[in-house]
MARBATOR-800436 format. One record per residue (C-alpha): residue number from 0; residue in three letters; x, y, z. Coordinates in pm, 1 decimal, m for minus. Layout:
N
<r><vokol>NUM</vokol><lumza>Ala</lumza><px>X</px><py>Y</py><pz>Z</pz></r>
...
end
This chain:
72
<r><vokol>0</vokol><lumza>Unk</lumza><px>13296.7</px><py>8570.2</py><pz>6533.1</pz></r>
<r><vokol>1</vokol><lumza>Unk</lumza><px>13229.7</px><py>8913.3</py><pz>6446.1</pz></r>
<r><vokol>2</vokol><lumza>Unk</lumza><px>13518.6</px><py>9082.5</py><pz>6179.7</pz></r>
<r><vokol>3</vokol><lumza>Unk</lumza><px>13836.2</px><py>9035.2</py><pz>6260.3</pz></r>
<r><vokol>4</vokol><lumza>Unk</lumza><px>14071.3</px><py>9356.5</py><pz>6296.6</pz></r>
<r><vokol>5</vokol><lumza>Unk</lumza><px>14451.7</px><py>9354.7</py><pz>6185.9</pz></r>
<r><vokol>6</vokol><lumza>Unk</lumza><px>14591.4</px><py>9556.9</py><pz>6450.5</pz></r>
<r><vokol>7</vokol><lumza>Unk</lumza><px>14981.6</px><py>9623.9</py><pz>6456.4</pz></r>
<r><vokol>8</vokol><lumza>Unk</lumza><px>15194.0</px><py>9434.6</py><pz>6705.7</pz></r>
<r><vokol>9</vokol><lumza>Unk</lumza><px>15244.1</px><py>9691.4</py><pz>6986.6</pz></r>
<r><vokol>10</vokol><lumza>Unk</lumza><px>15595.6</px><py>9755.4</py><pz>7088.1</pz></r>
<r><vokol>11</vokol><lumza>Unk</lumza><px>15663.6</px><py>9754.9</py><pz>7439.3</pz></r>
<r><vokol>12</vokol><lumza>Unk</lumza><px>15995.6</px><py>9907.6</py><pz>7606.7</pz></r>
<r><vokol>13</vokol><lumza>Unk</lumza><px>16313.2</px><py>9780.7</py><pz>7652.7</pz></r>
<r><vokol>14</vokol><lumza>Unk</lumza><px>16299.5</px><py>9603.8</py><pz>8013.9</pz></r>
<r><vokol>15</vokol><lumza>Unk</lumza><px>16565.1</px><py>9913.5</py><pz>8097.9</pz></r>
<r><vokol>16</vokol><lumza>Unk</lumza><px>16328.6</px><py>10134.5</py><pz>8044.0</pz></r>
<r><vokol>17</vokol><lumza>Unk</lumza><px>16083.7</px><py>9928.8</py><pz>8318.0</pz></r>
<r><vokol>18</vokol><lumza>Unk</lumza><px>16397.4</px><py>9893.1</py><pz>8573.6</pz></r>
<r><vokol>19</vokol><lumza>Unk</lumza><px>16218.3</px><py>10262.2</py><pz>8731.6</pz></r>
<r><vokol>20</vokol><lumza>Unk</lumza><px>15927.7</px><py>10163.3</py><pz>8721.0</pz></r>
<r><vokol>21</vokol><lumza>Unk</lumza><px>16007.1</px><py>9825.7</py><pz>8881.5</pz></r>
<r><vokol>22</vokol><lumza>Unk</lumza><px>16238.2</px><py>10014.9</py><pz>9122.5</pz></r>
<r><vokol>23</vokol><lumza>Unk</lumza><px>15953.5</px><py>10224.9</py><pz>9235.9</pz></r>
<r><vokol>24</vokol><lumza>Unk</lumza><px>15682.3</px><py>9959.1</py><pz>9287.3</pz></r>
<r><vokol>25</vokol><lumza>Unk</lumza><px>15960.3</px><py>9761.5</py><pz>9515.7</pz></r>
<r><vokol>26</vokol><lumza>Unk</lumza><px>15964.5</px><py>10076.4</py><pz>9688.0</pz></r>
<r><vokol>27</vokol><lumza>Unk</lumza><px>15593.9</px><py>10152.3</py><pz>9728.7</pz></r>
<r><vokol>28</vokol><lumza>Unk</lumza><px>15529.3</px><py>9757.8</py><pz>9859.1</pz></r>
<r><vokol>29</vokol><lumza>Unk</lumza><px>15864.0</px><py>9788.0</py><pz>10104.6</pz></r>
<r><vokol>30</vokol><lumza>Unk</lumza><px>15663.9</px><py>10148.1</py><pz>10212.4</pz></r>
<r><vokol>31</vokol><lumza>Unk</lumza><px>15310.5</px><py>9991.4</py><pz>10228.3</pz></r>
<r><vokol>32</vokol><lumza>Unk</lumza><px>15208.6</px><py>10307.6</py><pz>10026.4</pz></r>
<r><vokol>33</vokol><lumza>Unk</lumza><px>14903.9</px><py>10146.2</py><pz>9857.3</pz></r>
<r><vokol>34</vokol><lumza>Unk</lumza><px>14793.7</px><py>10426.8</py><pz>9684.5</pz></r>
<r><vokol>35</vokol><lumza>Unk</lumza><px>15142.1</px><py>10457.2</py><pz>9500.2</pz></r>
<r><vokol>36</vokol><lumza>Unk</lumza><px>15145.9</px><py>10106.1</py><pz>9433.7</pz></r>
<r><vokol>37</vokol><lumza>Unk</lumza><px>14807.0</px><py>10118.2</py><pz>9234.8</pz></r>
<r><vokol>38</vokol><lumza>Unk</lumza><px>14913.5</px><py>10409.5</py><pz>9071.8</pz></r>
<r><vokol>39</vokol><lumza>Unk</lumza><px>15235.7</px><py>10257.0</py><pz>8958.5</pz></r>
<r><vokol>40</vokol><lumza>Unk</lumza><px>15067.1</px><py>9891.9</py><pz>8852.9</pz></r>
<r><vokol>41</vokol><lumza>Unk</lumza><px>14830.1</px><py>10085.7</py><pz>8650.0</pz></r>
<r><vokol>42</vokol><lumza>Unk</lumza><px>15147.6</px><py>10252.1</py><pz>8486.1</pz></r>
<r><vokol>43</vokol><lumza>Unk</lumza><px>15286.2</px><py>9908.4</py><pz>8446.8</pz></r>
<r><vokol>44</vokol><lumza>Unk</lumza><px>14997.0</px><py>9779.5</py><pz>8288.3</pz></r>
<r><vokol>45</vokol><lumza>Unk</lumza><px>14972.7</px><py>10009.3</py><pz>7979.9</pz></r>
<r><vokol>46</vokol><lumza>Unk</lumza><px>15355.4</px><py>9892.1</py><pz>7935.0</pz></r>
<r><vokol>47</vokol><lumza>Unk</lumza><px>15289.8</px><py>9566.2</py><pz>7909.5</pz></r>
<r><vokol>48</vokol><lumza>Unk</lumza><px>15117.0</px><py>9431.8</py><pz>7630.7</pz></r>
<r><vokol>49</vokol><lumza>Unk</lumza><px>15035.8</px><py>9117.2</py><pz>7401.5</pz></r>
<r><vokol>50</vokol><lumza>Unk</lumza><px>15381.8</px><py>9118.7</py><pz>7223.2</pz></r>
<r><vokol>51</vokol><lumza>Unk</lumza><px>15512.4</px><py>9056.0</py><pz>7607.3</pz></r>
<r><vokol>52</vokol><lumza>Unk</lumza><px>15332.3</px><py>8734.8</py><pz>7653.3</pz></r>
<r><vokol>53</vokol><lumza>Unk</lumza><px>15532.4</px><py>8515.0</py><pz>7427.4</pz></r>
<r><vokol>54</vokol><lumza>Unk</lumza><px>15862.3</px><py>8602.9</py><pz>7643.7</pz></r>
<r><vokol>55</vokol><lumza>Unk</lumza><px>15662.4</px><py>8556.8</py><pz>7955.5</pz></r>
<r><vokol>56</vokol><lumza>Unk</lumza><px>15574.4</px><py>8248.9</py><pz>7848.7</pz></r>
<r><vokol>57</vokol><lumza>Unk</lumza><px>15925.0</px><py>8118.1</py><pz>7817.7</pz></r>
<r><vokol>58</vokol><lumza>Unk</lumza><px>16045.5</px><py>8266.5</py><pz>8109.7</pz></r>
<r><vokol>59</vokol><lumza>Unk</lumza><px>15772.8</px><py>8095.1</py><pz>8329.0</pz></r>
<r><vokol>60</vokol><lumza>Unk</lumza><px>15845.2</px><py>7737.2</py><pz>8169.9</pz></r>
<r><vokol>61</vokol><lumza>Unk</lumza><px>16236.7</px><py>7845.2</py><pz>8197.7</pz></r>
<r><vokol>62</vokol><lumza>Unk</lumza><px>16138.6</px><py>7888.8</py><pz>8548.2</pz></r>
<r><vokol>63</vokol><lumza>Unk</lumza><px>16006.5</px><py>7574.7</py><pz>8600.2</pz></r>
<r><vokol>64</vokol><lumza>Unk</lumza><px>16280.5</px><py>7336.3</py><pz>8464.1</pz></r>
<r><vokol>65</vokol><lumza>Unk</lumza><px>16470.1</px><py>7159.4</py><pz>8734.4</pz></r>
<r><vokol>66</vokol><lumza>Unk</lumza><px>16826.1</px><py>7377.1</py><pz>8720.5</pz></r>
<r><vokol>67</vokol><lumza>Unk</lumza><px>17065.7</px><py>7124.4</py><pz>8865.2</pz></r>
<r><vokol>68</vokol><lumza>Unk</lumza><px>16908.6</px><py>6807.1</py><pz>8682.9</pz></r>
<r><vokol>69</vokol><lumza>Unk</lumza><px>17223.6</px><py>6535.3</py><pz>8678.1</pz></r>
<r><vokol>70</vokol><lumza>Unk</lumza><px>17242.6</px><py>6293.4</py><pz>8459.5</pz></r>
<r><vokol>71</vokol><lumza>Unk</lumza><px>17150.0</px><py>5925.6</py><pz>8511.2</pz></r>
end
């Protein structure tokens, strides 16, 4: 491995500040407006970064766990 680089944990918005964003690519898809909807993923992109993958991760495994799970 080449050196190593301490690089600052990025912060990324509050998800508030994505509901636009979000808003507008539900928009673009509903509109079929493909050139919109790169524009806007692209935008969404440089939002999301590394410090987003930890809470990604839980909410795909939260996803995942059976919801109404009884008891046996």
């Amino acid at each position: 491995m080449e050196g190593t680089r301490d690089t600052p944990a990025a912060r990324t918005p509050v998800p508030r500040a994505r509901e636009p964003l979000l808003t507008a690519l539900a928009e673009a898809v509903h509109d079929h407006d493909e050139r919109t909807l790169r524009r806007l993923l692209a935008r969404l992109a440089e939002q999301v970064t590394l410090a987003d993958l930890p809470a990604l991760r839980d909410a795909l495994a939260a996803a995942r766990r059976p919801r109404n799970r009884r008891p046996r």
